[in-house]
N, C-alpha and C positions, 0 to 999 in steps of 0.2 A: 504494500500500500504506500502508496507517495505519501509526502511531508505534507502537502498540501489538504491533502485528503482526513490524514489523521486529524488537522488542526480544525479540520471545519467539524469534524465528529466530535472532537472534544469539544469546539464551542456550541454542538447543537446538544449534547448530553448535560453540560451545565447549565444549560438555558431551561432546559427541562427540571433537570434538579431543582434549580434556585424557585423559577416562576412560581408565585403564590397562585397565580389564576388557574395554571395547571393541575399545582397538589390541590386547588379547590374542583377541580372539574372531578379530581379520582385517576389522574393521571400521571406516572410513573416509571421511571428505569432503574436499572442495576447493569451495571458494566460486569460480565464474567471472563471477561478478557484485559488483561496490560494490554493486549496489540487491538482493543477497541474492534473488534470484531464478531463479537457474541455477545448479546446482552439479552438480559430478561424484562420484558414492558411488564405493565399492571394496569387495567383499566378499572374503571370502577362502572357496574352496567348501569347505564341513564335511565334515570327518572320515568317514572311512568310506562314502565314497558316490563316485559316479564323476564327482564335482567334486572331489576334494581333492586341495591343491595347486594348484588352477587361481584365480587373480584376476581379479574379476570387473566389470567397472565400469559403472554405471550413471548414465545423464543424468536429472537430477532439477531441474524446473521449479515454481517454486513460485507460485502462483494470486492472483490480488488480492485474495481473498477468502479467505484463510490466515488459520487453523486453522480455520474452518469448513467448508471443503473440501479434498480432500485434494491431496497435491502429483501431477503426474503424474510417473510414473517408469517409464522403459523400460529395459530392457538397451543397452548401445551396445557391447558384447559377444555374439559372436553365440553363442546359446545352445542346445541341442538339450534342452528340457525342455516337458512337455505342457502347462503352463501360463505358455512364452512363446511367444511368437509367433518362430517361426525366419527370419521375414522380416521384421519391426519392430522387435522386442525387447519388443511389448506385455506387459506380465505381469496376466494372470488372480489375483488377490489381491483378497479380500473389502475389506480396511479400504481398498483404492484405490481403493473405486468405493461401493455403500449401506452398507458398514460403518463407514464413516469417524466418527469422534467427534472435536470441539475437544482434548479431552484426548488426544489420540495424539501422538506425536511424531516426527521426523523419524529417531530412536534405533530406535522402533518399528517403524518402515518399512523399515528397514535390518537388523534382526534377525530382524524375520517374514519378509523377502524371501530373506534367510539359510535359515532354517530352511524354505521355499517346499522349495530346491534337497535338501533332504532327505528331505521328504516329501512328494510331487508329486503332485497331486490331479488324476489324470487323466479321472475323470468330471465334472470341472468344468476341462474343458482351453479352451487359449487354441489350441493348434497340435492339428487331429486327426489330422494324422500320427502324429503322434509321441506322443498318448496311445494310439493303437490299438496301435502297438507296445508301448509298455509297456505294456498288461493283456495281449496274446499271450506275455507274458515268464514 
């Protein structure tokens, strides 16, 4: 990993750390790497949906090729929603696969995956179990 790369990682992990509006969202990281390339998220499930109160943690791997690709990030929480996969923890999210921009952030990824759990796009599901049930709902 470049110099350049580690240094934007470390400023988007303290950015996460420090923000009061984040630890207020229920939003959260742990670095499991010195070389800044495995870390564990924590969401907290939003409000008003049949995640809240639930903590959510996801394993987040970060690419040689950071910020021009995106990080991969699975659920390691097992999850019953149409856009993750209920036997991998795959999550179906545009910016983690051709929506991805240099400009996104690791803040990014952790609030869109947030708000994923709010509004589940099950015609663009990752598990069809479990989109078929939620459009029969």
């Amino acid at each position: 990993m470049s110099s350049i790369a580690f240094s934007r990682i470390q400023r988007e992990c303290k950015e996460i750390v420090t923000s009061k509006d984040l630890n207020n969202s229920g939003v959260s990281i742990e670095m499991l790497s010195d070389k800044l390339t495995h870390m564990k998220g924590t969401i907290s499930g939003p409000p008003d949906t049949p995640y809240e109160g639930g903590q959510f943690e996801l394993d987040i791997v970060i690419p040689q090729n950071y910020p021009f690709h995106p990080p991969k990030v699975t659920f390691a929480t097992r999850t019953w929603h149409p856009n993750v996969s209920s036997q991998t923890g795959l999550i179906c999210l545009d910016i983690l696969k051709d929506q991805w921009a240099a400009s996104l952030t690791l803040r990014t990824v952790l609030l869109s995956i947030q708000s994923l759990l709010a509004l589940p796009e099950p015609k663009d599901h990752q598990d069809a179990v479990v989109a078929k049930q939620k459009m029969s709902e």
